[in-house]
N, C-alpha and C positions, 0 to 999 in steps of 0.2 A: 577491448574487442568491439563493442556496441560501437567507438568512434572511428574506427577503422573500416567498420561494414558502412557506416555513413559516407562516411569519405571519398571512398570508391563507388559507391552509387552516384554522389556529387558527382564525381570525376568523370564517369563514363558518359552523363548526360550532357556536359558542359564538352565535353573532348568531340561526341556527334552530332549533336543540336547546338553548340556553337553558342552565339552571342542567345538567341532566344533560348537555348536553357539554361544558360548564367541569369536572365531576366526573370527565366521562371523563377530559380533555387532562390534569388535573391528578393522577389518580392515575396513568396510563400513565406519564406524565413522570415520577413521583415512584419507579415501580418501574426503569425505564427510568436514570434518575439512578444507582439504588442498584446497578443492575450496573454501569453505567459506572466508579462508585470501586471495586465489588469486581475489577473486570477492568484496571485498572489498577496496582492492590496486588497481584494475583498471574497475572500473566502468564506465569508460566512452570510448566513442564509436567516428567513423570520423566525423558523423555527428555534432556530440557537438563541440562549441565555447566557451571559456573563457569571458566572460564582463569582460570589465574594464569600468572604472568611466567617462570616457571620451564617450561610447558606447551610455551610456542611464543614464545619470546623477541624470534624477527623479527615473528611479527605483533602482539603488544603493544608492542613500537618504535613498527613503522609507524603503526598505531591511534592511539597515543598522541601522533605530532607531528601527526600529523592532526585530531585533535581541538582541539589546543595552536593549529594554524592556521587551524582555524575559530572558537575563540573562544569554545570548550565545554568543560564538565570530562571529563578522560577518561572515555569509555563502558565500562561492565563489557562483559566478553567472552563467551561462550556458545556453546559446542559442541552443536551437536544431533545426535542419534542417529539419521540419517537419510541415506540411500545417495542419495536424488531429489538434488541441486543447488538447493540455498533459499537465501535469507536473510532477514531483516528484523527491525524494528528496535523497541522497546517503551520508554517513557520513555524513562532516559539508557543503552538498553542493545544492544548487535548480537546479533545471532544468527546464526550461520553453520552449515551441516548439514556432516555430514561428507564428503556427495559433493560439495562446491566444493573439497575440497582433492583429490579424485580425477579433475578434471578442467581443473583450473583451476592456473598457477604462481603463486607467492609475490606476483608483480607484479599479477594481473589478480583474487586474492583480494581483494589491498588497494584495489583498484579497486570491489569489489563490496562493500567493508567501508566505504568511500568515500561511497557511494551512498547510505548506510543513516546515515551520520555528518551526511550532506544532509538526511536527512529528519528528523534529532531536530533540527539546526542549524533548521531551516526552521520546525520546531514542527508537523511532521508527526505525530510517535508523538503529539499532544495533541488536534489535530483530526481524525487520519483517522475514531477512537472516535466522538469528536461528532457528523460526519458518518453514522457507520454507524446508531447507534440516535438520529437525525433520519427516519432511514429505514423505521425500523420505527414510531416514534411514526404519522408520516404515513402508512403502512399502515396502523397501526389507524383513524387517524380516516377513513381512506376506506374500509375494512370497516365500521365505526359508521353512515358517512352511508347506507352501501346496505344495511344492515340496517331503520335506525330510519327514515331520512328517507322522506318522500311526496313531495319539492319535486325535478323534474327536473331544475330549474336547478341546486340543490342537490348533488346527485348527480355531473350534468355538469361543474360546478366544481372540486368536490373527486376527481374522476378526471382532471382537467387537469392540476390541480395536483401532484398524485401522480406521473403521467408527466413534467412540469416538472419537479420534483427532480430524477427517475433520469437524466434526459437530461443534465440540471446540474451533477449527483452526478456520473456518468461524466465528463463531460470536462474536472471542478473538479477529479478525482484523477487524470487522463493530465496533466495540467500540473506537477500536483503531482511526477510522478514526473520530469515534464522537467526542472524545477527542481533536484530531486533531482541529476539527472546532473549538470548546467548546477555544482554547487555542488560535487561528486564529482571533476569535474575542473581544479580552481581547488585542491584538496587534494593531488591525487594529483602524484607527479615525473613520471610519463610517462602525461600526457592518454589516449593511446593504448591503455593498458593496458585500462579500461574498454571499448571496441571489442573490441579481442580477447574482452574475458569475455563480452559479449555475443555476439559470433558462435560461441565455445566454446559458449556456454550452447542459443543457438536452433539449434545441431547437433546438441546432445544429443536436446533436446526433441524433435527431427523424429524422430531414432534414434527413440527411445520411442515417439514414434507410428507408427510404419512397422512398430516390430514387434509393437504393440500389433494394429494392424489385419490384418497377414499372420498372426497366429497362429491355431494352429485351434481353434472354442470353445469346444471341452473341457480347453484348455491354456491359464494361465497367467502368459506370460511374467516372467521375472522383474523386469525393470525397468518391469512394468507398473502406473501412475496411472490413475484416471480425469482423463480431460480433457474436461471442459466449454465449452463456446463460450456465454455468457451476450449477449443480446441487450443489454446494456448494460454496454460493458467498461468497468473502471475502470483496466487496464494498458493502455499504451499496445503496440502492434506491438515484436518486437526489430529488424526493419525502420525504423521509426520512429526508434525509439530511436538506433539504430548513423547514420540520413540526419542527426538533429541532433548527434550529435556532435560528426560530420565535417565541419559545417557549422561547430560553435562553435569548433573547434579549429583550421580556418581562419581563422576570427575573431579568436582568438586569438594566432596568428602573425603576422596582420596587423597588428593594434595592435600588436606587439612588434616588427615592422619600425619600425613609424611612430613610435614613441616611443623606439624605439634608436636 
């Protein structure tokens, strides 16, 4: 669908702007292309650390039969220097901040390292990039059509289309992350573990907001992020998240009743 609403975007700019919006589509793609390989060759940043086996022994085990049971080559491992509770995940590699080991036990880490091992398994680290700058290409050409264009229809079309993406774009990458899970816990020994990290996680987060918004405005806090509510989320709810779990993990007992 995502390549379809692209497509007819293309089409309509090249079909009324002619040769100068083939120049456009095709130089934006062409710059657009060239960050895509440069942000994939170096994704990572001073903050990140390399693990090695020696670091943290249990979580390169676990990692590692993890990987071995989805069917992937072990993922490099990556410490980040970061107190917030992150992760995610970049070609074949995790990334974990140092506040998931501050809040999170050994079991609901690996649950979270899980998650991340879902989305390379999936060929997420390959598409979410592709998706992000589709996103931007199609900004430009609907800033191009209301710049140069005269044709209402024109205009009309190519701001449909734009909005089509984002709506698309959102709820191609909240599936994306279900999957994610759906595939997290098919790796992990105790399905459950994932739950936990997840309601550890959206306690934290509320923490952080709670005292984000009591503090007074000339102060600080220290665990304070900016947090944005984007009219087109591409995470799904930790409500969400934690309803389908519980849902598959059900699921799951059940077929293991029925096939025991």
């Amino acid at each position: 669908m995502l390549k379809l609403i692209f497509l007819a975007q293309v089409l309509i700019t090249i079909l009324y702007l002619g040769k100068l919006g083939l120049l456009f589509v095709v130089g934006v793609f062409l710059i657009l292309a060239g960050l895509y390989l440069w942000t994939i060759k170096s994704s990572l940043n001073k903050k990140q650390r390399k693990l090695s086996y020696e670091d943290l022994p249990w979580l390169y085990d676990g990692i590692m039969r993890m990987a071995n049971k989805a069917g992937i080559a072990t993922p490099e491992i990556y410490l980040l220097d970061d107190y917030i509770p992150n992760a995610y995940s970049f070609r074949n590699s995790v990334v974990l901040s140092m506040g998931l080991f501050e809040v999170l036990d050994e079991e609901e880490i690996l649950a979270v390292a899980a998650h991340e091992i879902g989305h390379i398994k999936n060929g997420d680290t390959v598409l979410f990039p592709l998706i992000s700058y589709g996103r931007y290409l199609m900004f430009a050409i609907t800033l191009l059509n209301f710049l140069i264009s005269r044709n209402t229809l024109v205009l009309l079309a190519s701001f449909i289309f734009y909005l089509l993406y984002e709506v698309r774009r959102s709820d191609y990458l909240k599936q994306r992350e279900f999957k994610a899970d759906e595939t997290a816990l098919r790796l992990i020994p105790v399905p459950l573990a994932l739950k936990r990290a997840l309601e550890e996680l959206k306690y934290y987060e509320d923490l952080r907001i709670e005292v984000k918004e009591s503090a007074l405005p000339s102060i600080e806090p220290k665990i304070e992020r900016p947090y944005q509510k984007s009219f087109f989320e591409t995470h799904p709810s930790y409500e969400e998240r934690i309803w389908k779990i519980m849902a598959e993990v059900e699921a799951m007992t059940l077929r293991g009743r029925i096939f025991n």
